[in-house]
Structure formats: C-alpha cells, structure tokens
N, C-alpha and C positions, 0 to 999 in steps of 0.2 A: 504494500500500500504506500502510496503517497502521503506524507504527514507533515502538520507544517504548522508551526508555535509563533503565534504574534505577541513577541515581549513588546514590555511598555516603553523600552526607552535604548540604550548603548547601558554598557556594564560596564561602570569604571572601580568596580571592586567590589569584595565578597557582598553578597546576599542568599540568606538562606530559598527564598522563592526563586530566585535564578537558579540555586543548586537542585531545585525538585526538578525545573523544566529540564535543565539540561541532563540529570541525572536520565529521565524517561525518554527524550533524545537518543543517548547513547544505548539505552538498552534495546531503544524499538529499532534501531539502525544497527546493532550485532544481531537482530533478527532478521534481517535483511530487507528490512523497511527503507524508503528513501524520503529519510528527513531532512526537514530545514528549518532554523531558527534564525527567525527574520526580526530583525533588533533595530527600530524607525529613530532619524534622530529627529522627527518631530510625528507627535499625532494628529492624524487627521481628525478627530473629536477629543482636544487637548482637556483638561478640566480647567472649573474659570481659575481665573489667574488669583491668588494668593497675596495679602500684604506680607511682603517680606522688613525684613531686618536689614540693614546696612549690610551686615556680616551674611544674609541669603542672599542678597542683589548681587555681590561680589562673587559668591560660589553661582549663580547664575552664569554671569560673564562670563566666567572658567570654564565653565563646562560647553557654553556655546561654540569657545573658541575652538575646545578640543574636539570636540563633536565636528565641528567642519573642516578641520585638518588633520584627525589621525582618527583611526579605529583602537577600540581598547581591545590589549591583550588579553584575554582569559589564563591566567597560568595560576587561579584562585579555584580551579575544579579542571578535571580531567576531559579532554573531549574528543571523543572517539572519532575517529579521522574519516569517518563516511559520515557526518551529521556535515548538512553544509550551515555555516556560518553568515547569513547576510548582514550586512549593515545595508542600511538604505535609507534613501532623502525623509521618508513619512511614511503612514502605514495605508496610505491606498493600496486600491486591489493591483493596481498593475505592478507592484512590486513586490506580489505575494506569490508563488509560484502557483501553479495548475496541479490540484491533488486530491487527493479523496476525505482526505480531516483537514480541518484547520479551528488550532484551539486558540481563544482568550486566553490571555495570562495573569490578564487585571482589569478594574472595571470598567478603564478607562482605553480599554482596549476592546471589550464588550460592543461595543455599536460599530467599529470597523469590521470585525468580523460579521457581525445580523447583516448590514448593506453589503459582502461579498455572494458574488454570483455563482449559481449551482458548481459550475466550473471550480471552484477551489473546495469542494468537497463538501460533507454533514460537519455540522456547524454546531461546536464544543465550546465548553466556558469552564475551563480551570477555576476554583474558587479559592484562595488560600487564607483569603484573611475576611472580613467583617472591614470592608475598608475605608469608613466613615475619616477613618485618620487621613485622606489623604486626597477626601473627595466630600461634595456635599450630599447631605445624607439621603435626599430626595432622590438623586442623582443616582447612587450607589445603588441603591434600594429597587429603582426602575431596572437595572441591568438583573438583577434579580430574577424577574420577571419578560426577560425576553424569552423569545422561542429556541433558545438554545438548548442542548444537553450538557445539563450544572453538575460538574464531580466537586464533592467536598471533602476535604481534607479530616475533617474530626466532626465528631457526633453531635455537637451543640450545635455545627453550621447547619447538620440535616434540621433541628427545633426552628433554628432562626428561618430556615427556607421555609418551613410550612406556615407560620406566621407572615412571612415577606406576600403570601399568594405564589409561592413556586415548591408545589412538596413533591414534583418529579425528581428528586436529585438522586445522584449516586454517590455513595459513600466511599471514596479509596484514601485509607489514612495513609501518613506519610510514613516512611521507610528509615531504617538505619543498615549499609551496607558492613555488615561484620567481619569482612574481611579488612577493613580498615577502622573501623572502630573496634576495637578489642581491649577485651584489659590483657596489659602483661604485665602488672606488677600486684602480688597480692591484696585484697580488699582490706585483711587483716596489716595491723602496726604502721600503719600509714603517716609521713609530717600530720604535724599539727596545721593541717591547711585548707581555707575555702576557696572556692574557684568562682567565679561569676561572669556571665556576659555581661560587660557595662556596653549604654548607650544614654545620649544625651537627651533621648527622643524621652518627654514625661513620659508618656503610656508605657516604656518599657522598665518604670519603677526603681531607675538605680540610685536615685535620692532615697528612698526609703530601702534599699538593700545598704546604703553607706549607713544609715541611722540604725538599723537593726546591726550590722556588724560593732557598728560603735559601742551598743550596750552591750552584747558580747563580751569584746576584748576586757571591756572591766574585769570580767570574771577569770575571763582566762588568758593573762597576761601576754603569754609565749604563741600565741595565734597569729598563723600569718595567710595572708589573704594576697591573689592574685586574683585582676581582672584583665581580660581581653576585650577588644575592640577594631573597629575597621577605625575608628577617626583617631585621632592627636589625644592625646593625655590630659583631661581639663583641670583647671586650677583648683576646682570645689573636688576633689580629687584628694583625702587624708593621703600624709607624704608616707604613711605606715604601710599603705597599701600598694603592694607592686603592678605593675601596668606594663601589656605590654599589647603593640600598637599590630593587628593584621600580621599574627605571627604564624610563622608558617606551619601548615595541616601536620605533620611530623611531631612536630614539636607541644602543637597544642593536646595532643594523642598522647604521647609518651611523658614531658613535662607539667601538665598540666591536667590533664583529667585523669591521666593515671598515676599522678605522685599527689592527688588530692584527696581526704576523708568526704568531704561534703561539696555539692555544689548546690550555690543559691538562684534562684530564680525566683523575680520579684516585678515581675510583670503585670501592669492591671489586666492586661487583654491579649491572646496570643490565636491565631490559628488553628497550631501545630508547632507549640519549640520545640527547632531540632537542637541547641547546645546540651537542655538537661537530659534527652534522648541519647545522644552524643555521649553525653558524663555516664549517664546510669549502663551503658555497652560496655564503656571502661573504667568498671566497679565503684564507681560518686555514687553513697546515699543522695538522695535527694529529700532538701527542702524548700519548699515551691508555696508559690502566691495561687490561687485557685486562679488561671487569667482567661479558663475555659479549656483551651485545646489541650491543656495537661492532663484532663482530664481523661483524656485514652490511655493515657498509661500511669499515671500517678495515683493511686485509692490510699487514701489518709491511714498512716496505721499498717498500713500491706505495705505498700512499695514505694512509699514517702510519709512524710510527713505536708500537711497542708494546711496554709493559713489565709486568712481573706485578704483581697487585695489592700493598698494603701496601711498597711495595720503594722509598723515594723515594730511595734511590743510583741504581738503576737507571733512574729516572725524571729524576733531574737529567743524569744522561749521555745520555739522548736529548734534553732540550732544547739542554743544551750542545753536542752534534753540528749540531744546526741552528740556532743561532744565529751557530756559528764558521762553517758554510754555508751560504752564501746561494743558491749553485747549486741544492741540494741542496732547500734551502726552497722556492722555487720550483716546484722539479721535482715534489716532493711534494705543494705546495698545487693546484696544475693539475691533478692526478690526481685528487686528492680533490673538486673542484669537480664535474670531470666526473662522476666516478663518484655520485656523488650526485643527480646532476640525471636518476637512471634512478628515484627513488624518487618515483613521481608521484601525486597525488591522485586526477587523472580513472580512473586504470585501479583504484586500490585502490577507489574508489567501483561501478566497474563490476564486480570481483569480490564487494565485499557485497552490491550489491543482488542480481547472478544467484545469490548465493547465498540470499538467501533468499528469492526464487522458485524455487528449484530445491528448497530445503526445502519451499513449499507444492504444488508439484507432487509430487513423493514422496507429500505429505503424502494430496493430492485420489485417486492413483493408489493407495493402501494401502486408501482408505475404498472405492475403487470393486471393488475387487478383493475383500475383504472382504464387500461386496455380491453380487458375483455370484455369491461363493462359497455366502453364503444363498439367493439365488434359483436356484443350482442344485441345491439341496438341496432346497428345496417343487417341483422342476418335475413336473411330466406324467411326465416321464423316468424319474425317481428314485420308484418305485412303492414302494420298503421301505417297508411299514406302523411304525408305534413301537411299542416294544413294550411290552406293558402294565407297569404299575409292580405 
C-alpha cells in the first residue's frame, strides 16, 4: 500500500508525537509499504495567529529563516531508509503524493487532509493529544468531528471522542520498542536518584515537580535529581538539580533511566507519556500526576504511585513513601517493567495496517455495491419505462 503522514510542520528537534509517526513509518515501510512523511513548512489551514512574547517573535524569525534555507536533520530517531522524507512549501494536495492512506498528524493538519481528493487515499486522523494547548478549543473540537477515521492513543481520548459527537474511534495505544528500552542495571541498590522530563510548557507541570522535589530533599539530604530537556537550562532551575540539555538516546537509556530509583512525572494533561513508559522499560518506579494518558499503564498502588494534578504536597508524599521504601520501590518498579512490556510495536503495526485494509475493503465493497445497485436498475428485469419530463 501507498501510505503517507501529513506532519504539522519541519522537525527541528526531539518530539515524542514525531517519534510515534515516524516510528509507524518505519515499521509499515520494513513491511514493504511505500511511505512518505510529508513535513509543510507552512499550513495551508494554519491556526489563528497567537500573541507572542518578544522572546516567541524572535524564535519565530529563527525558524522562518531556517525553514526557507535548510531542511532539518532527523538524527533524534532512526529512519529507515525506504520511508521517503518530504519537506515541502505547505501542505496542499499537490504536494502530497498519490496513495491509498493518508493520515493527520494534528488538528491543524485535520482539514488538509478532509479537502484531499479520493486520489490520495481513505482519509485517517492520528489523535495524540486533546490539543486545546495549541489551538482554539472550538477549532480543535470540530476536527473531532470530521469524516475521518480517528485512532486514539489512550483510553480517556476514546471518553473525550464520544462526548466531542465522534464515538467511531479506534483505540491503538502507544508502544515502547524493548529492544532499546531495557533495563540493564538492576532495579535493586540503585543512587539515590530522580529523573524527570523538565519542560517550560505550564501544562507539563515542572514548576510543581521542582516544588515537590524541594520538600523532599528536606528529608532526604543526599538526593540527587536529574532532568532532561530538548530546550536551554532555565534560571528558575534549583542549581542542586543537574540538567542536561537533548542528551543523547544512549545515554539517557543507560545514565539516566537506568542509574535512577524513581522517575517523576508531573504533568497536568498528557496523551500518552512516553518518558515515564520509557523509565518504567528500564526499571524507574514511577510516581506520576494522574494527566490522563498514564493512565494505560500506571494503576495507583500496582505499578505506580499516583497523585492529582497541580498538588506537589501530595506528590512529594509519594516520593517520600518510596524513597523511605525500598521494599516497596522494588515491588513497584517490577510491576511497572512488566506491565509495560505488553505495549508492543509489532501488534500496534499489525492493527494499523488491517486497519487500513479493512478501510479499502469497505471502501472496494460500497463502490461495488453501489454498482450493482445501477446495473440493477438498467437490467432486462426492471422494464419501468422513465417517465417523460
């Protein structure tokens, strides 16, 4: 089959939604699909424009320039060398190849793909986030609601769809690839260490993960905490806490989730995080903000601990439960390792692709039907003359 992903923009560094599209890329193209990831550097139904910040306007600039005189490297995820890679002016149709799928990637990607013509294939809408952060909510909420076929990432998106007026969806939650997420250092005698994705974005909560670590170290002096980032090191940024900036996937594998006891995650709102996925593959208890998408794998008590969003009292009293427990951490992290190694790649790759063979079968079956229903209509059989106008 012909397959073909309308991302929202050029990729000028790590994103966990870039690494799902492309991840399903490579795997429908080692199947011998013929993919493409068609990356606009402008949209043709852009969202309305945003008041920025002096310090947004300038990263606007940046990006325009870069955008019209270089292509971004991907060397932040692997990419299998028969996935074709487009950059292109905007995401009109004539820049989209001729194919049998072609999916959304985001919401603002959703109405290029509805106005594409039969010629580029049945007409998919990747869902990965609730993405009011980044669009207006009317706006968001309509793409909801078009005629597409909607895959959701995690189970609260299926609740939101039948509330939104769209409870067709399909469910395929995200993956963690085992062969490079692993633990190799034992879950047991672990540093005295938490890990967390920091981000400056509010909704991803890392002001209240600094505040709940802050009550912490009270208690337990010799605790040391790293975070990770794709951006610069920010000043509100305790000097106690090590940072380190878009470090590289080896490193964050072997130094970091696997030389860590616990990793935090303090998220108001998530999809699907893949970091605390990530952690718990290579043996991190986890304790987690409920932000929704954790909820596929995180159960309070089982295989985390879990605290409500915004709440970093409540969030320093679960680290400090299992840092004062070691039993406990353990027992937890084993849970979550396992449970997690049920989220596999091969089988979500085998429900998109039957899914969308099962869309061009429907598809083949509605035209033929359709047909017959004409050729029953001119037969031999059907003698009703028409009647004069």
């Amino acid at each position: 089959m012909r397959i073909n992903f309308l991302m929202p923009c050029y990729a000028w560094g790590p994103s966990g939604g870039f690494r799902i599209v492309y991840e399903y890329a490579n795997r429908l193209a080692a199947r011998g699909h013929d993919v493409a990831v068609v990356h606009p550097r402008r949209l043709k139904f852009p969202p309305p424009p945003e008041r920025l910040t002096l310090r947004g306007r300038a990263r606007k600039v940046r990006l325009a320039l870069l955008e019209r005189f270089f292509r971004p490297s991907i060397d932040w995820h692997p990419i299998d060398e028969r996935v074709r890679m487009l950059f292109v002016p905007d995401s009109g149709e004539r820049y989209i190849p001729e194919g049998d799928a072609i999916f959304a990637t985001a919401w603002h990607t959703a109405r290029s793909v509805l106005e594409c013509s039969p010629s580029r294939g049945r007409k998919l809408y990747l869902i990965q986030h609730y993405e009011t952060w980044m669009g207006p909510k009317d706006l968001v909420d309509e793409t909801w609601r078009f005629p597409l076929q909607k895959i959701v990432i995690a189970k609260w998106m299926v609740e939101l769809a039948a509330k939104l007026g769209s409870p067709d969806v399909v469910y395929i939650p995200n993956a963690i690839d085992r062969r490079i997420f692993r633990r190799t250092q034992p879950i047991e005698n672990r540093p005295l260490r938490i890990a967390m994705l920091f981000s400056d974005a509010a909704w991803k909560g890392s002001r209240e993960g600094i505040e709940a670590l802050e009550k912490v170290r009270c208690r337990f002096p010799d605790l040391e905490v790293i975070f990770f980032g794709v951006g610069r090191r920010r000043p509100w940024i305790p000097e106690w806490i090590k940072y380190y900036q878009d470090p590289p996937q080896s490193f964050l594998i072997e130094e970091i989730y696997n030389k860590s006891r616990i990793f935090l995650h303090s998220s108001w709102s998530e999809g699907f995080p893949l970091p605390p996925a990530e952690a718990a593959s290579c043996g991190c208890a986890l304790v987690v903000t409920d932000s929704g998408g954790i909820r596929d794998y995180v159960e309070n008590g089982v295989t985390g601990l879990v605290s409500p969003p915004k709440n970093p009292e409540a969030l320093a009293q679960n680290l400090s439960s299992l840092l004062g427990n070691e039993d406990r951490r353990v027992l937890l992290a084993h849970a979550a390792e396992k449970f997690i190694s049920g989220f596999d790649w091969e089988r979500n790759t085998d429900h998109l692709e039957n899914l969308i063979s099962d869309l061009g079968r429907n598809a083949r079956s509605s035209q033929s039907a359709s047909c017959e229903r004409h050729v029953d209509l001119l037969s031999p059989g059907n003698s009703k003359e028409p009647r004069n106008r």
